[in-house]
N, C-alpha and C positions, 0 to 999 in steps of 0.2 A: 539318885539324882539324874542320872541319865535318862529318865523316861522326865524327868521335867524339863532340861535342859533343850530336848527335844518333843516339845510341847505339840502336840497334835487336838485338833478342835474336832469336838464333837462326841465326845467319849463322857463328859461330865460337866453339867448343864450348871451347876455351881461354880466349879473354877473356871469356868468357860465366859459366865460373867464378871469373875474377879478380874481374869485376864484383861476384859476388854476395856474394867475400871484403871485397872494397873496403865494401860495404853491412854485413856482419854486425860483421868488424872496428872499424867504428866506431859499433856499434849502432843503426843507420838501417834496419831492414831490419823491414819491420812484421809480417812473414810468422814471426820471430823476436822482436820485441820489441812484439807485440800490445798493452800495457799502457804503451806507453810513446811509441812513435811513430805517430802519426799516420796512421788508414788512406788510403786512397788517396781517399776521399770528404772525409773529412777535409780535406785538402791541397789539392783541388778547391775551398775554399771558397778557398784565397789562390792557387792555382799553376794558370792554363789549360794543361790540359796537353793534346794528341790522344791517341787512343788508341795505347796504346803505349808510351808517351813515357817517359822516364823523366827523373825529377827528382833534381837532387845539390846540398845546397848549399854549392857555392862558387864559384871563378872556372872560367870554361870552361877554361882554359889550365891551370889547378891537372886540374883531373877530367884533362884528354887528358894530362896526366905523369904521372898515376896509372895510367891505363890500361896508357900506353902503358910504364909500367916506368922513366921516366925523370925519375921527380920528385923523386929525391935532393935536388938543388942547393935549385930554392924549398922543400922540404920541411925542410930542416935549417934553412936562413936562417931561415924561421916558428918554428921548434924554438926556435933559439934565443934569440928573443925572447920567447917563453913564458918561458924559465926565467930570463931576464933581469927579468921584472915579479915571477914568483914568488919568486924569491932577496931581490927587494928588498922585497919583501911581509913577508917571512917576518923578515927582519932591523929592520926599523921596527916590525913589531907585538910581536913577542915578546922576550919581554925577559929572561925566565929562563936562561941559557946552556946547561944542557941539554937542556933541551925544543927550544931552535933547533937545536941540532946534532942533536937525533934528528929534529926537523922535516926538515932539511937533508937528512939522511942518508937518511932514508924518503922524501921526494918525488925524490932522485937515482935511488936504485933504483928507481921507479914511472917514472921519466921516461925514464930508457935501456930499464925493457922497454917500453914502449909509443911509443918514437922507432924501435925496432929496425928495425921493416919496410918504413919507411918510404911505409904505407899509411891511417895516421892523420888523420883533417884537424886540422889547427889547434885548430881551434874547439870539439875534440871530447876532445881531449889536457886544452886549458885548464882544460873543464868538470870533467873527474875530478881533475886536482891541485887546482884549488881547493875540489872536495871532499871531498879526504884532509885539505888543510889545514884546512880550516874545522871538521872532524871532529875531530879529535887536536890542535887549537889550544884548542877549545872556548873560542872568543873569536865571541862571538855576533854582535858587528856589526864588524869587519875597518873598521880605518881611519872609524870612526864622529863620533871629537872634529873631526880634521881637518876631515871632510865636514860636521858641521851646524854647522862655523864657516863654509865656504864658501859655504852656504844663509844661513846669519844676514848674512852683509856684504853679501850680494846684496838680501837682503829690506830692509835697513837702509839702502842705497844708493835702492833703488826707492821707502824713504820722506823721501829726506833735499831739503831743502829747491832743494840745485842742479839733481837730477834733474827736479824738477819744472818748476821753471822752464825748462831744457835741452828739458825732453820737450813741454812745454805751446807754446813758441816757433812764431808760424806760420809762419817759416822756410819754405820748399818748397810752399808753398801758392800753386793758379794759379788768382785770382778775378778775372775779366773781367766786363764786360757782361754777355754771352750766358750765364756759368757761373752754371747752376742750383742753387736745394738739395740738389737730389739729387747734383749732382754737388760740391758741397761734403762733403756728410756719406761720400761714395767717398774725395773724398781724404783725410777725415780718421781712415777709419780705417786706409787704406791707408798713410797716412804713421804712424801710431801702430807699426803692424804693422813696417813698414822699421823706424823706427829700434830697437824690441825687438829683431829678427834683428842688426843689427848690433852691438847693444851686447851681447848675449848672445855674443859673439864675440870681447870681450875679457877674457882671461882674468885680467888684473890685478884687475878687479873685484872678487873673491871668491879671489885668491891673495894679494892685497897689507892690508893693514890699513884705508889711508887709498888711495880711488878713482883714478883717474889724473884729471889738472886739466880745468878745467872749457872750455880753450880744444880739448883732444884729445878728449873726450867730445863735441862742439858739431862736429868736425872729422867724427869717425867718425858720428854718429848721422846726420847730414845727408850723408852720401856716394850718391850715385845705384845705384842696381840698375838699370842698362839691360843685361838681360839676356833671351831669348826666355822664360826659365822661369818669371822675376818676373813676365814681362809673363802667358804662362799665369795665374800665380795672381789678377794683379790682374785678367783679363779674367772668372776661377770669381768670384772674390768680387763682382764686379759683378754677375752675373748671380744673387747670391744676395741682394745688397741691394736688387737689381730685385725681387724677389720672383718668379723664374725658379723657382726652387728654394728646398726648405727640408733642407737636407743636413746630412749626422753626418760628422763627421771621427773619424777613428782616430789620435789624436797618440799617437807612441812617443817615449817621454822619455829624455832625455840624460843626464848624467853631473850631479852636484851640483855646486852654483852655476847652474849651466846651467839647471837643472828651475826653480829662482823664475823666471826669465825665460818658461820655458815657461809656466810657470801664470796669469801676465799678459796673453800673447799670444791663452791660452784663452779668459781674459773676456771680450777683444774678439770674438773667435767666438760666441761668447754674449750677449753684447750686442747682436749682427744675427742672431739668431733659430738659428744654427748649432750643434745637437748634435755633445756633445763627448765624448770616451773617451778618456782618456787610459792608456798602457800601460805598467807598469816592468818591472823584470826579477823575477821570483820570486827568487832568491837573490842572493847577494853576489856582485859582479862589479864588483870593483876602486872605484872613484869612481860608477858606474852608481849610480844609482839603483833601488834594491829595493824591494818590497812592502812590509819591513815597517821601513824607514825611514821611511817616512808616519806611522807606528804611535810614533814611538819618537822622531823629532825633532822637536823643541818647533816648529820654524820651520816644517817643514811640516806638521805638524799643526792650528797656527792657519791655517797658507794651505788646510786642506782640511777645514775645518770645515764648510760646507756641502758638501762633495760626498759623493757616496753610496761605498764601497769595498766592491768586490764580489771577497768571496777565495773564492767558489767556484768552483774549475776546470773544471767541466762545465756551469756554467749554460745552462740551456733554450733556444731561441728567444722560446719566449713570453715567461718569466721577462725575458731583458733587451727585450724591445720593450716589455714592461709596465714597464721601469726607462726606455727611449725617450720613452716615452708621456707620463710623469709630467711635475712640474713640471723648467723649463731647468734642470735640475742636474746640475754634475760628474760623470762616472762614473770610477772608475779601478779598473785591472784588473791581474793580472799577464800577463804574455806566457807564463809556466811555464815560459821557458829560464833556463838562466846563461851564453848565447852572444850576440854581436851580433845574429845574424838567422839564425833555422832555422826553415823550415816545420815541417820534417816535426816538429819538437819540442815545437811553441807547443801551449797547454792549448786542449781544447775553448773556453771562455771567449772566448779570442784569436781563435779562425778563427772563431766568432759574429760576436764582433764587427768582423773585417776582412769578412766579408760582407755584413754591414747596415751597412758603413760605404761612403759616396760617395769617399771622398778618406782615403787613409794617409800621414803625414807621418812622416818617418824622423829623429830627430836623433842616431843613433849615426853614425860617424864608422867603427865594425870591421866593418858591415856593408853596407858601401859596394860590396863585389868582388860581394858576391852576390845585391846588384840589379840589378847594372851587366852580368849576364849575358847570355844570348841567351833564359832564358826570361822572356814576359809574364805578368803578371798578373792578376786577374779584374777589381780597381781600380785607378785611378790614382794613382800612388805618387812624392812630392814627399820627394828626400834633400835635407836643408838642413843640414851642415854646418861647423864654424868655420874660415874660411879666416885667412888673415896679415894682421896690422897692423890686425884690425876690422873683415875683410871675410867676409863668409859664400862657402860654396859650394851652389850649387841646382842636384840634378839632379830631371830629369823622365822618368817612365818610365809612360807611356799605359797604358792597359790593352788587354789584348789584345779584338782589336774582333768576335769571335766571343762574346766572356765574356758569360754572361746575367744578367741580374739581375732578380729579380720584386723589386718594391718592398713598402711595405707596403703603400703605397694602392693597387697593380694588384693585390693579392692579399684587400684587401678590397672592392676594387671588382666583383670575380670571385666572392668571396661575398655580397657583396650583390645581383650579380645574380640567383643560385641563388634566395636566400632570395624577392626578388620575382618570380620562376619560379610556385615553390611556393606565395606567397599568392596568385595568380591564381590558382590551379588548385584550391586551398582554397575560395576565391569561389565554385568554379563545386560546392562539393560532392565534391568529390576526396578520396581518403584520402592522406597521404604517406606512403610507407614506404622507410625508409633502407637502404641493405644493404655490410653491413660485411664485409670476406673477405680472404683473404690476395690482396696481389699480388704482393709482391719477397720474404717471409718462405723463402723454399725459393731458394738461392743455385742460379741456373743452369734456373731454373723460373721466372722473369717470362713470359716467351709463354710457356707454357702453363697459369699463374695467367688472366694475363689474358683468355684463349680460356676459360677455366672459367668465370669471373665473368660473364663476355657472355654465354657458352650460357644459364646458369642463369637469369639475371638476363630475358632474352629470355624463358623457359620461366614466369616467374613472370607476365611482364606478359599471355602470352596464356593465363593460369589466373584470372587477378583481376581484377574490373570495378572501374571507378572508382576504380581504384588507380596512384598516379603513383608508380615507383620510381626511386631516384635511386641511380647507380651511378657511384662515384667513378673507375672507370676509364675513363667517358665525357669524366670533366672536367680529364683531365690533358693539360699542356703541355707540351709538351717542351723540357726545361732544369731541369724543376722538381727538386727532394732531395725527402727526407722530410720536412725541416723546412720549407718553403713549401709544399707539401701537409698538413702536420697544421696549421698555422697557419691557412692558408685553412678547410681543413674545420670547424675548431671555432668557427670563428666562425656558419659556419649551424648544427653540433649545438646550439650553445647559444641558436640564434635562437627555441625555442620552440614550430617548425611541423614538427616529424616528430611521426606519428600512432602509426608503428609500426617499430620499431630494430628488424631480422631479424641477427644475427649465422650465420656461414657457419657449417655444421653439417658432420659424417661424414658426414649422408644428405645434405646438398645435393651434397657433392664426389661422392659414390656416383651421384647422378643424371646429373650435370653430365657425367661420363666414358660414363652408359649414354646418355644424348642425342645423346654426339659417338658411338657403335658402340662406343668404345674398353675394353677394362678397365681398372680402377684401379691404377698402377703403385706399384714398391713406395715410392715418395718423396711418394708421394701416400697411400699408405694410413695412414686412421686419422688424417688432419690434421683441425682445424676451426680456427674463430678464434682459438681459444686460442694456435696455434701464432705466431702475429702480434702483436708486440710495438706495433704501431701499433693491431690489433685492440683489445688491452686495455689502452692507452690510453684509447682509443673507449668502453669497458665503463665505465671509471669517469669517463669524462664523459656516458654512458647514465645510471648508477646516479645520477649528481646531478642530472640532468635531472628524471629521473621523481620525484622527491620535489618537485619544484618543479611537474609536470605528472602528478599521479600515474594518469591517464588513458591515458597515453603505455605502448604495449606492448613488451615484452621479448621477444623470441626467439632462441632459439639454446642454447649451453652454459650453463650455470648460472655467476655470478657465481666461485664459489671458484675454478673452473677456470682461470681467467686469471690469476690471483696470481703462476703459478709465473713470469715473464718478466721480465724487466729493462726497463731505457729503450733506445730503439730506436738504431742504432748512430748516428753523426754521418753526416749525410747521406746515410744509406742508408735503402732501401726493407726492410733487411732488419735483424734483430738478430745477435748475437755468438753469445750460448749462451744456454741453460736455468739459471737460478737455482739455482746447487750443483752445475752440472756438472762446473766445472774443477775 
């Protein structure tokens, strides 16, 4: 299993086509669904992959019976569970009898032709029937009354007077002599946190009318977690009330009833200085909690009165570290699937924010197989679960210890170094001039981008006195994207101290190839800045500079020329297309 698991292309020209069936099949194939899955830079923000590697998401043991031709057996078992939730979906919500029977009748035939091949995942099957059904039901919120009564007994529980007293109890608290305040205020939110997880774990809360009694509540709430995983968390959260760290958590939210719990747990992260994001699902997905149940259910919408909700799918880096930055408020986002856990699916938004987040917490219970894989991740990633009788389940899944991470303070710390560079050198009479050029823009053209930028940028500094050029292919790290590169750099464009903004011209490319002996080949002929989506980015934080510094000189292609380019792709040095090409 491990030479399948770790699938390598190009060794056998059969499975090599099944694979890429097994991909298109299920519309995971980005090469095919460009607009919909996740490029491989993308994916890079949540999945450490090596080169090569290929990622699938589900159980290792599910992908090697796919491969290998022999995943009938778990492939039906899964099937039929799908149409075991659907069938009962379809019969509790709709109530007209004909419309169920052509419900019925139309999700049968969708489900036997896409069971056929038994090359489906699960997870992938789900998503399309519960979007035929949600289509042709045109019932907007599926299972809506049920769910914001779950939410309401739980919100109503968490203010009724036993809870309080239960929860307030100092019960499990260990004060000695020697035990300091600090180590008081550890236990006490650490005990705050236990008994949430546990009580978020009994489901009678939020299925039954009237709570379960106060001696079972008092039983479950006070039960020990001696577990290595608990201990993990309680040893992260110590080191954050040490002021070791001041970390962003990425909380993915659970099913209703479950999500008040979650939202209580949050304030206490909030309360010890911990940025918090919370994740739903963009669509309906059974008791799951959705984007626009926040929108629509009275109970969570006062529990989210202060937090900020961000429905934009592609939000910027800058955009959410300037939502980071602000005052400790809630963020919550959708993840952009209707599945328990797909990378390759989740919205730009999602894979932002799993990379500017220190720590992912899992509380689906369907996406359990496809953590619990063989591949790691870029963070550390905390599955907590409902286990039996009021006990949770926690798994722990490290991040893979290669995964880089620029922070935001190493990334401003990098640009504040630049900028105090530049005001020395200002001091002594220096001119600065900035030089903006394509580097990743030409796919398969990085060294020889960057061998152009050096020639040229070289050629400038021995033609100009007193002139300090600052060439951003000097200041790259490796590990960085596009997006901790344009992050860092705009923090010194906007610092004030460039004399002179040179954008990469025809003629600079034209020299730059006569400098190396070479001719201009044809993938290079006729490029300039424009051609660089990071370029004209650059342009219109030029353009607003210089009204602020109107002193500041412009060189290169003229303003309009840049318009034609879109946002630069996710995590790439390079963009997609030309504005109107597709």
């Amino acid at each position: 299993m491990s030479e399948i698991i770790r699938y390598v292309k190009g060794l056998d020209p059969d499975r090599d086509a099944w694979l890429t069936n097994f991909f298109t099949e299920n519309h995971l194939a980005y090469e095919t669904f460009p607009d919909v899955v996740a490029s491989p830079e993308q994916l890079k923000f949540i999945v450490h992959l090596e080169d090569e590697q290929i990622y699938y998401p589900c159980s290792d043991e599910l992908f090697a019976a796919i491969i290998e031709k022999r995943a009938d057996t778990v492939l039906t078992s899964a099937y039929i569970g799908i149409w075991t939730r659907l069938e009962k979906l379809v019969r509790e919500v709709v109530t007209d009898p004909y419309k169920q029977r052509y419900l019925l009748s139309l999700l049968t035939i969708k489900y036997n032709h896409e069971t056929m091949h038994k090359v489906q995942l699960p997870g992938r099957i789900e998503k399309r029937l519960l979007g035929i059904f949600t289509t042709i039901s045109e019932i907007d919120r599926p299972l809506a009354v049920e769910r914001e009564q779950e939410n309401k007994r739980v919100a109503a529980f968490l203010k009724s007077e036993t809870f309080e007293q239960l929860f307030n109890s100092p019960e499990g608290l260990e004060i000695g002599d020697t035990t300091t305040l600090t180590d008081i205020d550890l236990q006490l939110h650490l005990l705050r946190l236990r008994r949430l997880l546990l009580l978020s774990s009994m489901r009678p809360i939020w299925r039954q009318d009237q709570p379960p009694d106060s001696d079972t509540l008092r039983r479950v709430m006070n039960q020990p977690l001696d577990t290595p995983e608990w201990q993990w968390i309680c040893n992260w959260l110590r080191d954050v009330i040490a002021g070791k760290r001041r970390p962003c958590i990425l909380w993915v939210g659970g099913r209703s009833g479950e999500i008040v719990f979650d939202l209580a747990i949050l304030h206490i992260f909030m309360k010890i200085g911990i940025k918090v994001i919370l994740a739903v699902k963009q669509d309906f997905y059974y008791h799951r909690v959705s984007f626009i149940d926040l929108l629509e259910d009275p109970t969570l919408d006062e529990l989210l009165e202060d937090a900020d909700l961000i429905g934009d799918p592609k939000i910027s880096k800058n955009q959410l570290l300037r939502y980071l930055d602000s005052d400790n408020r809630l963020l919550v986002i959708s993840d952009g699937t209707r599945e328990p856990f797909n990378p390759l699916l989740t919205s730009v938004t999602y894979a932002r924010a799993f990379k500017e987040a220190d720590l992912v917490v899992y509380r689906n219970p369907g996406g359990r197989e496809n953590i619990n894989n063989h591949f790691q991740f870029t963070r550390d990633i905390v599955s907590i679960i409902p286990g039996d009788d009021g006990e949770v389940d926690i798994l722990l899944k490290p991040h893979h210890p290669k995964a880089v991470r620029f922070s935001r303070a190493q990334l401003r710390r990098k640009a504040q170094e630049l900028i105090s560079m530049v005001e020395r050198e200002k001091a002594q009479g220096k001119t600065i001039m900035f030089y903006s050029a394509i580097v990743g823009s030409i796919p398969g053209q990085l060294k020889t981008a960057k061998e152009i930028l050096n020639v040229f940028v070289e050629y400038l500094r021995s033609s100009l006195n007193d002139v300090v050029i600052i060439n951003p292919g000097e200041h790259f790290v490796e590990g960085m994207d596009a997006d901790d590169i344009m992050y860092m750099w705009e923090i010194f464009q906007r610092s004030g101290n460039i004399d002179i903004w040179r954008f990469q011209s025809v003629d600079d490319i034209v020299k730059s190839f006569e400098l190396m002996g070479k001719k201009v080949p044809p993938e290079w002929t006729g490029k300039d800045a424009t051609y660089s989506t990071g370029c004209t980015k650059e342009m219109e934080i030029a353009v607003q500079m210089q009204k602020q510094y109107p002193e500041m000189q412009l060189i290169g292609p003229p303003y309009e020329k840049f318009q034609r380019r879109k946002e630069y792709g996710v995590g790439k040095l390079y963009d997609r297309t030309l504005a109107g090409s597709e």
